[in-house]
C-alpha positions as CSV (number, residue, x, y, z in Angstrom):
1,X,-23.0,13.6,-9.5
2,X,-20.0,13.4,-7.6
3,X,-16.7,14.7,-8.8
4,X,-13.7,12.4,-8.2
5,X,-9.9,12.6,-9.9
6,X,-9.6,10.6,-13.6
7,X,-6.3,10.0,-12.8
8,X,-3.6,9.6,-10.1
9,X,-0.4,12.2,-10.2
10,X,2.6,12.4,-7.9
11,X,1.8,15.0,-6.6
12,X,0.5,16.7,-3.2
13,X,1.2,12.8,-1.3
14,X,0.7,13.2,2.5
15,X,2.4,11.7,5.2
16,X,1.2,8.2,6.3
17,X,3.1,7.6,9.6
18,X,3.8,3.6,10.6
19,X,3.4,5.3,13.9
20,X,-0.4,5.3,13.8
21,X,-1.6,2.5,16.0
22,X,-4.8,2.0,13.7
23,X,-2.2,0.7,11.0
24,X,-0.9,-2.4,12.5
25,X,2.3,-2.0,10.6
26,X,5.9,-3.0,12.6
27,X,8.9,-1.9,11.2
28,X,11.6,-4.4,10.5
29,X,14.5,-2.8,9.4
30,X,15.3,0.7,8.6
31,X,13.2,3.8,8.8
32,X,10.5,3.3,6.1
33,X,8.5,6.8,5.5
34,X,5.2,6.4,3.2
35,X,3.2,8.8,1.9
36,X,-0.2,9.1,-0.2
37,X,-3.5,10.0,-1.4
38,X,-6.5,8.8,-1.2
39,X,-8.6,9.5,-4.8
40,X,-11.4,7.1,-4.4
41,X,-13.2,6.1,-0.9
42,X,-12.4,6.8,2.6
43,X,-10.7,4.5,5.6
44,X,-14.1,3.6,6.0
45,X,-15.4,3.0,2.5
46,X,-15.7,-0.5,0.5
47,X,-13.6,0.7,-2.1
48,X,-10.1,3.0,-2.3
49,X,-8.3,3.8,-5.0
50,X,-4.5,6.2,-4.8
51,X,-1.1,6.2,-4.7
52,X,1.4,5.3,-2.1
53,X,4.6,6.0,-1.6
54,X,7.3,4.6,0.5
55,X,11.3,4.4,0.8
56,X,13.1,2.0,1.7
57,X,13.5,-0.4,4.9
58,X,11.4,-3.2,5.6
59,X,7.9,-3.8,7.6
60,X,5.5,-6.2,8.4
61,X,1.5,-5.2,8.4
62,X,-1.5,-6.8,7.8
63,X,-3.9,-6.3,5.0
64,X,-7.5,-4.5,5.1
65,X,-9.0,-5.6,2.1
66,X,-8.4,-7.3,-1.0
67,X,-5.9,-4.7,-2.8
68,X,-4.5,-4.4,-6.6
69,X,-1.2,-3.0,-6.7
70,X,0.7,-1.4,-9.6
71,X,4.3,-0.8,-9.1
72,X,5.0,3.0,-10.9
73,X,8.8,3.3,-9.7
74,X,11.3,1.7,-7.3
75,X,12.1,-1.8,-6.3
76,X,10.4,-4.4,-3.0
77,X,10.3,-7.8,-2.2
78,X,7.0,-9.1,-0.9
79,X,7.6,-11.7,1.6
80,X,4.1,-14.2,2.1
81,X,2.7,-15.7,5.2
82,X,3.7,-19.4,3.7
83,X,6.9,-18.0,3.4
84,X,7.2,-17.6,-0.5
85,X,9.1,-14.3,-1.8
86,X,8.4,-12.1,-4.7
87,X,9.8,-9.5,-6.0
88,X,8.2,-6.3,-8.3
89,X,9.7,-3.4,-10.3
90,X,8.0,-0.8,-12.5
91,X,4.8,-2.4,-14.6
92,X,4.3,-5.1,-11.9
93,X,1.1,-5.6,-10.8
94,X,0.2,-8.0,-7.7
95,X,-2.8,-8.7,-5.3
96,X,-2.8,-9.1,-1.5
97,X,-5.8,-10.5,0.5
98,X,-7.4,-9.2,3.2
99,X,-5.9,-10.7,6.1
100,X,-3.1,-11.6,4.7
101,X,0.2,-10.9,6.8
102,X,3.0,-9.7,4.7
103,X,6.3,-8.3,5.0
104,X,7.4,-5.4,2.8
105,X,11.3,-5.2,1.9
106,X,11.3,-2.1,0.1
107,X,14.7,-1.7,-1.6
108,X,14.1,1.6,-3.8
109,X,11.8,3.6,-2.8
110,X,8.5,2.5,-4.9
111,X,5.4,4.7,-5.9
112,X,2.6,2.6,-6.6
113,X,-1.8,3.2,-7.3
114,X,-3.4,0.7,-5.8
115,X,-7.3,-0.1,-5.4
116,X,-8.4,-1.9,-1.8
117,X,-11.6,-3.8,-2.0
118,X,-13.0,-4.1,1.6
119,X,-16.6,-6.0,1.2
120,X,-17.0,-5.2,5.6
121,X,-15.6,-1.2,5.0
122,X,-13.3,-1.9,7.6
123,X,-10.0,-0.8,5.9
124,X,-9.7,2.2,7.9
């Protein structure tokens, strides 16, 4: 049996640079840094479950799998491909699709867990 984390914590978040060419992220305004943990899965694995972090500025990127997304902290405004806007707080939950292009206003830095869905395992 395989031993895996119960729960997500705060704690020991790495850096997850927009830098990395793999990530397909472009910064829009500011200088957004995020940060996480993977709990569940790998880049390469159908399924991923953690927690990210990031603080505020805006970017655009585009998703690698079907994700679930609870907000824990902080404030964003997700801005859709057709152009609608939403905006989440703490308790939010909301789902992206892979493919999906969407911009990321992030207006306080937010903390949220998430769990990707990849059916192809090519979230990495």
């Amino acid at each position: 049996m395989t031993a895996y984390h119960l729960g997500s914590t705060q704690e020991d978040l790495q850096d997850w640079p927009f830098d990395n060419p793999a990530s397909r992220y472009v910064i829009l305004e500011g200088t957004p840094r995020a940060s996480g943990r993977i709990d569940r899965g790998n880049g390469t694995a159908h399924h991923r479950l953690g927690i990210w972090r990031c603080t505020p500025g805006a970017f655009e990127c585009t998703e690698r799998g079907d994700e679930l997304q609870t907000i824990i902290s902080g404030r964003l405004k997700l801005v859709r491909g057709d152009g609608s806007t939403e905006a989440f707080g703490p308790g939010d939950s909301f789902f992206t699709l892979k493919g999906e292009r969407v911009q990321w206003h992030i207006e306080e830095t937010v903390t949220k867990v998430f769990f990707t869905h990849d059916p192809d395992g090519d979230n990495d």
